[in-house]
N, C-alpha and C positions, 0 to 999 in steps of 0.2 A: 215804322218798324220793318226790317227785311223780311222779306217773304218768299223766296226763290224756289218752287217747288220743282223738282225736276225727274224723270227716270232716272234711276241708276244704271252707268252704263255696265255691260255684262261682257265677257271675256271676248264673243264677237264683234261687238263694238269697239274694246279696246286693240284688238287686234288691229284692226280695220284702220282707226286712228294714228295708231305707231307704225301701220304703211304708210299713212299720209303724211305723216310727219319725215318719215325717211326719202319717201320719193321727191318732195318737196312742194307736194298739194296742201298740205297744212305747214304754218309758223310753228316751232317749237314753242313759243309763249303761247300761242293759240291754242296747242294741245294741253298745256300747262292748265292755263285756265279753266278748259273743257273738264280735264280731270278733276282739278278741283272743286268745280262747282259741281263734279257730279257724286260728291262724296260725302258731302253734308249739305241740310237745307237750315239756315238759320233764320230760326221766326222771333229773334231778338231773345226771350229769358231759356232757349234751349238753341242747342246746333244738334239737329236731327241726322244722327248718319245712318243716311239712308241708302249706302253703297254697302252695308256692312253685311247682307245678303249674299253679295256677290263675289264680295271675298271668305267666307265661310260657309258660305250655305242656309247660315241661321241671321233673320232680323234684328236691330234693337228693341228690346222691352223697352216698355217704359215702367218704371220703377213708381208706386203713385204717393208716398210716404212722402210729406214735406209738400207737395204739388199743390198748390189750391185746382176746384175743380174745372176753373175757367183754363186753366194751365193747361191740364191734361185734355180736355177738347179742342184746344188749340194744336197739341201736340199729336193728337190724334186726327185731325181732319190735314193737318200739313202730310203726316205719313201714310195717310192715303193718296192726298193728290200725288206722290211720287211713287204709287204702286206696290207700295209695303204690304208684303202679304205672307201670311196674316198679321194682322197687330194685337197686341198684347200689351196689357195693364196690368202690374202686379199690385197685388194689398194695396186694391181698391176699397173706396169705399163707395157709398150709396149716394152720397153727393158727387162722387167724382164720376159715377156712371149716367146719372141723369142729365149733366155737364155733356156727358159723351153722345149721350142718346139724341141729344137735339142737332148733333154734325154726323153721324153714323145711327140709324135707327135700324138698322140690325143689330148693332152690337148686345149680345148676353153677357148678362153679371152673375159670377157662379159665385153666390154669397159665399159659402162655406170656404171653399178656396180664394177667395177675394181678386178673383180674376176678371178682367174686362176681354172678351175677345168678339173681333170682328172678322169677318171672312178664313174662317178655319180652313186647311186646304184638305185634299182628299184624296187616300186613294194610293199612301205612299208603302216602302216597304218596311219592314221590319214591325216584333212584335212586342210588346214591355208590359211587365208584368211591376205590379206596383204593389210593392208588401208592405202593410200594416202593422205594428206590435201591437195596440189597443187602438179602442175607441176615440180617445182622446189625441192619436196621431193623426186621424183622417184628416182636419185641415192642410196638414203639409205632403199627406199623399195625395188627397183632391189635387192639390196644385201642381203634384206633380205629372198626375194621370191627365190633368184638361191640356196642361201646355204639350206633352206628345201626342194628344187628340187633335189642339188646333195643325199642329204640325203635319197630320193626317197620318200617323201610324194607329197601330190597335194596342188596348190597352187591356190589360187582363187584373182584377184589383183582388188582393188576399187582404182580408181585413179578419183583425184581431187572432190575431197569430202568435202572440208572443211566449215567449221563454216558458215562464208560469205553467204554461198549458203545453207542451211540444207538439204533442201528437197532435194537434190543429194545425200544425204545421204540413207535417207529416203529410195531412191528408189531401196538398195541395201538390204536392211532388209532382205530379206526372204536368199540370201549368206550368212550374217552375221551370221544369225542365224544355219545357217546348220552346219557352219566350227566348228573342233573341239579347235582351239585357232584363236585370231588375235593378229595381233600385227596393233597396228596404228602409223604413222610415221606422225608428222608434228611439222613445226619450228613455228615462228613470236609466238605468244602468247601461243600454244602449247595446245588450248581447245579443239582439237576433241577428244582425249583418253575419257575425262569425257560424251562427247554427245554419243561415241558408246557403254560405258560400262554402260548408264542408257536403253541400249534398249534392251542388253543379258544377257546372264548368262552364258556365253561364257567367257573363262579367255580372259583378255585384256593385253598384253603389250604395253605402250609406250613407242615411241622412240622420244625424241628429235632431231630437225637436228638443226644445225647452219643457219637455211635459214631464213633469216630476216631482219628487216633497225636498224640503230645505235644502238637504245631501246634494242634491241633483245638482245644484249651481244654475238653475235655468238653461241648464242644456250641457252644461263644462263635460259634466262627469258620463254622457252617455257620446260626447266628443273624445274623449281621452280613452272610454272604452274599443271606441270604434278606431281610431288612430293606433290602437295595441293588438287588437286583433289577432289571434292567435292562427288564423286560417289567411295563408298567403292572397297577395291576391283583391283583397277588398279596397277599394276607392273610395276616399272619405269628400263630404265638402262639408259647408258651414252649417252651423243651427240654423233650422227651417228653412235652409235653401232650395225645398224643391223644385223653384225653377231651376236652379245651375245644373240639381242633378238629371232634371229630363235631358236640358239638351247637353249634357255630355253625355246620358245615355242614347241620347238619338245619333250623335257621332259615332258612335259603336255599332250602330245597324249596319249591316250588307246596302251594298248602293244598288 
């Protein structure tokens, strides 16, 4: 089974490269090659692209739904040997992290959020503030608040905030207003994105969750409110995406 673990090369190295190439110290098949093996590591049942860092700034997750846990160990001890940092396991579970634990024994399993993470980094900038409508959303803000913690910005969490109750809202203004992005997470009718994004000027993402009774559609209807949004302005992604939405919110931070 291939196994190619490599560094990804970074904008100095490519530079460096495409002198060699032009001067005539490197083959152009040579640089070819170089490039592509440094853009994914293929360990046979995944092709890890582990260059994807370097052209975004943001890693590959790895995704743990459908994976058995020998997979996602595999796939985890390959993206370390090429320097991936941090690594991240989404809707883990408890098998798939003990799988992990035995190639990575630091890695933490944030149950609630179903997150696997290994070498969190630290230290970076910007601030996100991670809103709640109920209780019953905290899985999908958890995961949204661990993956810009692994990432190393700071994370400020408003829970149970919702419509229902405003003035719990309210009482968080002067957080709201400091953080450099929020994202708001809530299901059933999906109205707080529009009440926090009429009181900053703050980029807002909403997340829809599936948490709701029949009406809801598993998440449809707090999707379709948030895509109408009566306050300019608001960024939608999928039902319970908050990883997509951290790291578009961390794309949003000041560098």
């Amino acid at each position: 089974m291939p196994d190619t673990a490599v560094v990804p090369l970074d904008r100095t190295e490519l530079r460096k490269m495409f002198e060699a190439v032009a001067t005539g110290d490197l083959l152009p098949d040579e640089g070819l090659a170089r490039l592509e093996n440094s853009t994914f590591v293929d360990i046979g049942d995944a092709k890890l692209d582990v260059g994807r860092a370097s052209r975004t700034g943001q890693p590959e997750i790895v995704y743990g739904p459908g994976k058995t846990p020998e997979q996602v160990a595999s796939i985890v001890e390959a993206m370390m040997r090429s320097d991936v940092r941090p690594v991240i396991v989404s809707r883990a579970t408890i098998e798939q992290f003990r799988a992990v634990e035995t190639v990575a024994p630091g890695a933490i399993h944030h149950e609630r959020a179903r997150l696997i993470v290994i070498d969190r980094l630290e230290g970076r900038p910007g601030r996100l503030a991670v809103v709640a409508a109920g209780t019953a959303d905290l899985p999908v803000a958890e995961e949204t608040a661990i993956v810009a913690e692994a990432f190393g910005h700071r994370v400020d969490r408003i829970v149970d905030v919702g419509v229902a109750g405003i003035h719990r809202l309210l009482a968080s203004r002067a957080t709201l207003e400091a953080a450099d992005g929020i994202v708001v997470v809530a299901g059933m009718e999906g109205a707080l994105p529009s009440a926090v994004a009429g009181l900053v000027s703050t980029p807002v993402i909403a997340v829809p969750t599936s948490v709701g009774y029949g009406a809801s559609l598993g998440g449809l209807a707090a999707l379709l409110g948030m895509l109408s949004a009566c306050v300019p302005g608001v960024v939608v992604v999928n039902v319970d995406n908050g990883v997509g939405a951290a790291l578009g919110a961390i794309r949003m931070f000041p560098a």
